[in-house]
PDB file of N, CA, C and O in Angstrom:
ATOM      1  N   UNK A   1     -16.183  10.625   4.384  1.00  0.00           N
ATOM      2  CA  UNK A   1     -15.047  10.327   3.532  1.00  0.00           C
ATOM      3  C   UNK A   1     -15.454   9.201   2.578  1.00  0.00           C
ATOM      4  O   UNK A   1     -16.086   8.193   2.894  1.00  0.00           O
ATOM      5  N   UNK A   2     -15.062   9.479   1.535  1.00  0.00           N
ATOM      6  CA  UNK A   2     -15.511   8.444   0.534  1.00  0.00           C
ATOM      7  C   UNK A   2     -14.263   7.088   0.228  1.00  0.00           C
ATOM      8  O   UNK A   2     -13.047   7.158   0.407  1.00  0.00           O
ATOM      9  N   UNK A   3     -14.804   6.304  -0.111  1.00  0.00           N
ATOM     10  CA  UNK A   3     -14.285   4.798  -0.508  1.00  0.00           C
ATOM     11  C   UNK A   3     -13.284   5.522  -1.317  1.00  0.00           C
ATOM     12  O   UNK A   3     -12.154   5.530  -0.830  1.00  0.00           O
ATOM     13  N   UNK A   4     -13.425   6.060  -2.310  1.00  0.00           N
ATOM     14  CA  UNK A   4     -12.115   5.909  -2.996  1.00  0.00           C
ATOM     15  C   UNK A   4     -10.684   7.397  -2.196  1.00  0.00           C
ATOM     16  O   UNK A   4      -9.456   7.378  -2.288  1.00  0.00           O
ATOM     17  N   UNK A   5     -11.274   8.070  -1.753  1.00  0.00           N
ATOM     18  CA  UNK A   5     -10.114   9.298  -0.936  1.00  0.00           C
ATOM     19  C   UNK A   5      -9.383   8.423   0.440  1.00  0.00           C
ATOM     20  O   UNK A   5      -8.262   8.514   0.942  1.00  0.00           O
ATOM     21  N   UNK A   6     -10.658   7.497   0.793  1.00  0.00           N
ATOM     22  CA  UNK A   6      -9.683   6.636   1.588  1.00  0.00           C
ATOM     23  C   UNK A   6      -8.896   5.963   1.052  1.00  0.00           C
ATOM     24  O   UNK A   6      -7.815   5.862   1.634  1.00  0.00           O
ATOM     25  N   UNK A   7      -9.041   5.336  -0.051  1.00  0.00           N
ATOM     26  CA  UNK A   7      -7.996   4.365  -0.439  1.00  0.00           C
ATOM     27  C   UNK A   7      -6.382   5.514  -0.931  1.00  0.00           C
ATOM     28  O   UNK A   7      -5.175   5.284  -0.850  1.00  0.00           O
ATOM     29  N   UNK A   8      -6.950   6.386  -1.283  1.00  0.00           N
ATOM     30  CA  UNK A   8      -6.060   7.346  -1.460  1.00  0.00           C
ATOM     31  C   UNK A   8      -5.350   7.831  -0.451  1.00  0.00           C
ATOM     32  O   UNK A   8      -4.122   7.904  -0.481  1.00  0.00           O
ATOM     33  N   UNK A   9      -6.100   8.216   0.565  1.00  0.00           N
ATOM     34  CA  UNK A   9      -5.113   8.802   1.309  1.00  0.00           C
ATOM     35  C   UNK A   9      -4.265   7.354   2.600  1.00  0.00           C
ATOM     36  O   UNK A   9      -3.385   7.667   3.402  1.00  0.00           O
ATOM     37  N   UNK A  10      -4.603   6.461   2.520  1.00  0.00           N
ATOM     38  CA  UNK A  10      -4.205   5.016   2.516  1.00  0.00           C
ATOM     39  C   UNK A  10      -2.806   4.795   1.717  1.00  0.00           C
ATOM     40  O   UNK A  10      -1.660   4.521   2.075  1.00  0.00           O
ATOM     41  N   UNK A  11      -3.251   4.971   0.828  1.00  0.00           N
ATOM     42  CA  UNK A  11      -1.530   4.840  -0.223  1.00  0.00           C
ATOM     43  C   UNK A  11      -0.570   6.072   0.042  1.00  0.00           C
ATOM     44  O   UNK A  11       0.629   6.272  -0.153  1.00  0.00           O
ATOM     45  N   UNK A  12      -1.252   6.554   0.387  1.00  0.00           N
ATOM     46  CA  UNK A  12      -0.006   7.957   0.252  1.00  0.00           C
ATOM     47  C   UNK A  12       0.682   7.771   1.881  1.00  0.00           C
ATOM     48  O   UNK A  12       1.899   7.901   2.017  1.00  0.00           O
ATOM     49  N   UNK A  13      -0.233   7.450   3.111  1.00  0.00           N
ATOM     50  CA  UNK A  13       0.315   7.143   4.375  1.00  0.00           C
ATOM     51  C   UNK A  13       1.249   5.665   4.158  1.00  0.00           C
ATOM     52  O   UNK A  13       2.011   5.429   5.095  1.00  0.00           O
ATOM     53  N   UNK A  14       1.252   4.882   3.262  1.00  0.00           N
ATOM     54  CA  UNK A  14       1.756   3.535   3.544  1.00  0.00           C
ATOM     55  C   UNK A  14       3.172   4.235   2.456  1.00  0.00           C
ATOM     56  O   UNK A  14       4.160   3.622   2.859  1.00  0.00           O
ATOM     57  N   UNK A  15       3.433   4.789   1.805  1.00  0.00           N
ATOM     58  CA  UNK A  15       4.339   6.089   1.213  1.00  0.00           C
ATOM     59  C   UNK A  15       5.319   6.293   2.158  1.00  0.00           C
ATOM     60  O   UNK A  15       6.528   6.072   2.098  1.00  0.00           O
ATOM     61  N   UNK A  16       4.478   6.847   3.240  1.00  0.00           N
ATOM     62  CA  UNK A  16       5.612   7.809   4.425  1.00  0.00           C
ATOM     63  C   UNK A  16       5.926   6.713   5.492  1.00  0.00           C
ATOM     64  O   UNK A  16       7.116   6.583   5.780  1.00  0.00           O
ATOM     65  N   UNK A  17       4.832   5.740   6.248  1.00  0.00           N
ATOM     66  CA  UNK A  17       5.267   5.121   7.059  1.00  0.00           C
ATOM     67  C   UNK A  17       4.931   3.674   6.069  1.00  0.00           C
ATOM     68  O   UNK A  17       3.796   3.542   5.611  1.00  0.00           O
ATOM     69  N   UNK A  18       5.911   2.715   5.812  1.00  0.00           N
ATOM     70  CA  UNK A  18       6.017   1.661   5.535  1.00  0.00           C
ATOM     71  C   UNK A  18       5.641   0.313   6.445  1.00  0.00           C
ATOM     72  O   UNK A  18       5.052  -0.703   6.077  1.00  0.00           O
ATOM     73  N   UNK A  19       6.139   0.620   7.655  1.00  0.00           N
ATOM     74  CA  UNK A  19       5.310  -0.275   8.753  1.00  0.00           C
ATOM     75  C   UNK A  19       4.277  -0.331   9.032  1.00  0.00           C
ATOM     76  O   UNK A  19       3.859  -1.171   9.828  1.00  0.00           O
ATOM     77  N   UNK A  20       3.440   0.678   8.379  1.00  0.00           N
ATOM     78  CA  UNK A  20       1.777   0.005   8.392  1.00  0.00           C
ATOM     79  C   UNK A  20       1.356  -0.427   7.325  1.00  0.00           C
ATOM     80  O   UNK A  20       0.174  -0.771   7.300  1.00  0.00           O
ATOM     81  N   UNK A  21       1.904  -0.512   6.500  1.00  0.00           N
ATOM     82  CA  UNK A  21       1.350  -1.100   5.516  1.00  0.00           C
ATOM     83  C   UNK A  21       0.443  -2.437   5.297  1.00  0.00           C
ATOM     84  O   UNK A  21      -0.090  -2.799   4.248  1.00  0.00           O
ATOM     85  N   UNK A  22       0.416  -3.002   6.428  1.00  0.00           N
ATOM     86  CA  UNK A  22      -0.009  -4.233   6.277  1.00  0.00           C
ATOM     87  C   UNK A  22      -1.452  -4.006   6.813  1.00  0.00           C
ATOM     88  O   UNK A  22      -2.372  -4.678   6.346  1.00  0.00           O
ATOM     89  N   UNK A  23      -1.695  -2.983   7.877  1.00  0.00           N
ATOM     90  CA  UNK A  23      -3.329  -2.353   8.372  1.00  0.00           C
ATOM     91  C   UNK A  23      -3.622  -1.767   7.140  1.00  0.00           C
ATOM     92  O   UNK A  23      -4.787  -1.855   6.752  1.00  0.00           O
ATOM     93  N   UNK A  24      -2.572  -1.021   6.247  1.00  0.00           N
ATOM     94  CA  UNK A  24      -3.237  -0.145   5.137  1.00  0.00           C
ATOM     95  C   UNK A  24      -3.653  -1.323   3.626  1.00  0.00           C
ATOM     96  O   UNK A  24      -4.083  -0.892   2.556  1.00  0.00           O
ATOM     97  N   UNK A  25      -3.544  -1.939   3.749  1.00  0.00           N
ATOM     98  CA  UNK A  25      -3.478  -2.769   2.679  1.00  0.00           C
ATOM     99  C   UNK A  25      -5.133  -2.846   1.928  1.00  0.00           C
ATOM    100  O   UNK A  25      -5.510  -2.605   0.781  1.00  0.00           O
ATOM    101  N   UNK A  26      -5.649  -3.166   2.805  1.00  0.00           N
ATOM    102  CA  UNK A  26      -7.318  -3.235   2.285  1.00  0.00           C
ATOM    103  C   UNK A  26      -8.335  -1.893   2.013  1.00  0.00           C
ATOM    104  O   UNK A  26      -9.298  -2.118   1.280  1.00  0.00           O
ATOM    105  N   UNK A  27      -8.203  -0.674   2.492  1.00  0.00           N
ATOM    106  CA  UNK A  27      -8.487   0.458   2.049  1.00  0.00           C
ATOM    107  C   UNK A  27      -7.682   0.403   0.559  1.00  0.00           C
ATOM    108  O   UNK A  27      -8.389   0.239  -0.436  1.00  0.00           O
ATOM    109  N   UNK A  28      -6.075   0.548   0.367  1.00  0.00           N
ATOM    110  CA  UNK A  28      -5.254   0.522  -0.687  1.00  0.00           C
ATOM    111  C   UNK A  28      -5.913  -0.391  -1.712  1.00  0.00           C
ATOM    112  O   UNK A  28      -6.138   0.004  -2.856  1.00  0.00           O
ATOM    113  N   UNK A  29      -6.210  -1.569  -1.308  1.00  0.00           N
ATOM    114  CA  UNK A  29      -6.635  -1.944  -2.683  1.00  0.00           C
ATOM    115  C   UNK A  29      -8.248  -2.013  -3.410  1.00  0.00           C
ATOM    116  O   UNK A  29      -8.616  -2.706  -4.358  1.00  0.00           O
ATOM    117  N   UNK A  30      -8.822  -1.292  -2.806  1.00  0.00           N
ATOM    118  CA  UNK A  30     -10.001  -0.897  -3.170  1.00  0.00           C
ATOM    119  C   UNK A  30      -9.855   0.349  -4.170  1.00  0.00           C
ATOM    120  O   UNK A  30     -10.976   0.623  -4.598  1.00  0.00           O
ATOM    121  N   UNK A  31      -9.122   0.985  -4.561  1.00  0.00           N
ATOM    122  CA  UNK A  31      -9.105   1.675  -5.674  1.00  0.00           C
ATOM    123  C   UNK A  31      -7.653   1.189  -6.564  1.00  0.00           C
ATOM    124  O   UNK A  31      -7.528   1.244  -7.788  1.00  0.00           O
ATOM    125  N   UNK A  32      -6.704   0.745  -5.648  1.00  0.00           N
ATOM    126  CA  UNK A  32      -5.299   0.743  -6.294  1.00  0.00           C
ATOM    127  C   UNK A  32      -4.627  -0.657  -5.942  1.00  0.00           C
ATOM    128  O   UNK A  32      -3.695  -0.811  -5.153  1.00  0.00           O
ATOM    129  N   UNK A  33      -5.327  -1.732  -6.736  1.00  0.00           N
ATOM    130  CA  UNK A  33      -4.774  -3.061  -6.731  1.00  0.00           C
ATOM    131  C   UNK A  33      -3.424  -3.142  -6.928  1.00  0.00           C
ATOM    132  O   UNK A  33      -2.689  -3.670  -6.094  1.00  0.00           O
ATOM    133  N   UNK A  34      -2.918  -2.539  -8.235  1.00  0.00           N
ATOM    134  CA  UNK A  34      -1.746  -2.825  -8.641  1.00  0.00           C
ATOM    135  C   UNK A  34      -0.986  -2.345  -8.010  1.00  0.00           C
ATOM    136  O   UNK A  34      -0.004  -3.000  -7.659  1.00  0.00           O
ATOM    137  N   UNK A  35      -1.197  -0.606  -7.504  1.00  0.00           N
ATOM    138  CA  UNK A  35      -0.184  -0.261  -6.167  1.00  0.00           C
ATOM    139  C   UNK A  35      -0.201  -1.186  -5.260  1.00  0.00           C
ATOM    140  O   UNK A  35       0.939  -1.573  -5.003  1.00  0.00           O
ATOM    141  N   UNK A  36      -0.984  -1.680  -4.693  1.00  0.00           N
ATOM    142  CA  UNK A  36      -1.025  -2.617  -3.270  1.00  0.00           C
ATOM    143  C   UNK A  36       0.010  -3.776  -3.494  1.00  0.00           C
ATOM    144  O   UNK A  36       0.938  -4.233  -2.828  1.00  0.00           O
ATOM    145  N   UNK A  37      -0.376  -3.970  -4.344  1.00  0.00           N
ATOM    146  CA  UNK A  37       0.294  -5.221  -5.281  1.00  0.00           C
ATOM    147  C   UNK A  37       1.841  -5.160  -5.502  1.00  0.00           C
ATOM    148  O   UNK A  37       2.550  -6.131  -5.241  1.00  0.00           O
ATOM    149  N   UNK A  38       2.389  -3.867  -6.043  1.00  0.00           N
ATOM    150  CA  UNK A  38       3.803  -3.071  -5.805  1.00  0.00           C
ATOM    151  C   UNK A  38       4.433  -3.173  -4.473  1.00  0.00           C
ATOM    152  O   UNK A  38       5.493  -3.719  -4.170  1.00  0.00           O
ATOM    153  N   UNK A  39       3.612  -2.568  -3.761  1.00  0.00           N
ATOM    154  CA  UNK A  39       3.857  -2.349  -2.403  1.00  0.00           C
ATOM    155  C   UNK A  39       4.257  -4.032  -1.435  1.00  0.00           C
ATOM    156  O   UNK A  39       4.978  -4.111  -0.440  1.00  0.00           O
ATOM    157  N   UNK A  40       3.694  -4.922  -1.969  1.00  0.00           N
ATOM    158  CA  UNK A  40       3.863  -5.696  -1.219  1.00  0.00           C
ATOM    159  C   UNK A  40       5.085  -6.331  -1.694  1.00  0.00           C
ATOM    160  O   UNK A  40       5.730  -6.874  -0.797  1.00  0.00           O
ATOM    161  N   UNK A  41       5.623  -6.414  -2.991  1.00  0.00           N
ATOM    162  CA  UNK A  41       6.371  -6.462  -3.550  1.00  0.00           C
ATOM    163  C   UNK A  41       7.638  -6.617  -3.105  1.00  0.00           C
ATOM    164  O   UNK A  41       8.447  -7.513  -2.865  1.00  0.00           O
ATOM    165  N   UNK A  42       7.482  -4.820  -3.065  1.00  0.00           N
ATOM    166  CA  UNK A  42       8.470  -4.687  -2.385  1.00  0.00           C
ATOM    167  C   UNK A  42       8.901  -5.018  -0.673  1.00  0.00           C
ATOM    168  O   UNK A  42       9.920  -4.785  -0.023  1.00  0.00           O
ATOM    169  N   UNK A  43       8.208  -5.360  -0.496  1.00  0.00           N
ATOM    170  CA  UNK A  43       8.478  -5.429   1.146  1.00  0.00           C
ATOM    171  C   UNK A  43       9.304  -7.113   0.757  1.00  0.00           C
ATOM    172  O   UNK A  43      10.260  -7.428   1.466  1.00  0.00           O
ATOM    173  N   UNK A  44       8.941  -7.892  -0.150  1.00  0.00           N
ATOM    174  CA  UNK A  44       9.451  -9.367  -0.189  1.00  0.00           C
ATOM    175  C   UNK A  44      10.948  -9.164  -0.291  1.00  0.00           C
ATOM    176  O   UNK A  44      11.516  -8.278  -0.930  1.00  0.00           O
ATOM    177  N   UNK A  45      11.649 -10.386   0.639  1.00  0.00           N
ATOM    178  CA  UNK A  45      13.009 -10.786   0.403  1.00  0.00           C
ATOM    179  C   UNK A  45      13.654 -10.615  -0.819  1.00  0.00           C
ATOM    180  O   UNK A  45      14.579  -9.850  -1.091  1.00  0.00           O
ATOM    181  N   UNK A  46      12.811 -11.750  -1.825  1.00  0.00           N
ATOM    182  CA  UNK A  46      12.768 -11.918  -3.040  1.00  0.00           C
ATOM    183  C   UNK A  46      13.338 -10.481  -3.907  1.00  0.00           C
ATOM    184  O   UNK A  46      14.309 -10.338  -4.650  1.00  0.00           O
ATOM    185  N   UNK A  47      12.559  -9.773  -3.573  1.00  0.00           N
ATOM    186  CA  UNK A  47      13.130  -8.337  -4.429  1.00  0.00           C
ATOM    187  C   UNK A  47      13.817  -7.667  -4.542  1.00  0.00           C
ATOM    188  O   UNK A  47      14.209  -7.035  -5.523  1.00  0.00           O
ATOM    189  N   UNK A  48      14.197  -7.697  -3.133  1.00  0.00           N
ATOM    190  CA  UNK A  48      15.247  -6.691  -2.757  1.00  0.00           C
ATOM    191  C   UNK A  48      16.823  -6.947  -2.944  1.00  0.00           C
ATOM    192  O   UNK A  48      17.358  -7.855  -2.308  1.00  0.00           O
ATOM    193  N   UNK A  49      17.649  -6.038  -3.931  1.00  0.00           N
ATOM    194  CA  UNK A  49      19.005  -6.001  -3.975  1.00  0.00           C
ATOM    195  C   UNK A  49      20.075  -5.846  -3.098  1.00  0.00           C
ATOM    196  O   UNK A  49      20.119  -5.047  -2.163  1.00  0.00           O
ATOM    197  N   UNK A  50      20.998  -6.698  -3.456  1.00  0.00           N
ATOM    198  CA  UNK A  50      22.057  -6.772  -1.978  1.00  0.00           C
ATOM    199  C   UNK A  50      22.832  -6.026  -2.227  1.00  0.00           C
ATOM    200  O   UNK A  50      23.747  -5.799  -1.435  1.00  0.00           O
TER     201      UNK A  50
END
């Protein structure tokens, strides 16, 4: 499996299950900083609407 299909298929699992995201994070940002970057985003207090 190559560096970048992992990071791919990495983002697409942190997609469906959100609670791993934090194991998926470093595959994810080896091709897709700015997704990773989104992603964490959103998980912050800060962002989220009441």
């Amino acid at each position: 499996m190559t560096e970048e299909r992992l990071s791919d298929e990495a983002l697409t699992l942190a997609g469906q299950r959100p609670e791993l995201l934090r194991d998926l994070l470093k595959p994810i940002s080896l091709n897709h900083s700015a997704e990773a970057e989104r992603l964490i985003r959103k998980q912050l207090p800060l962002d989220r609407n009441p």
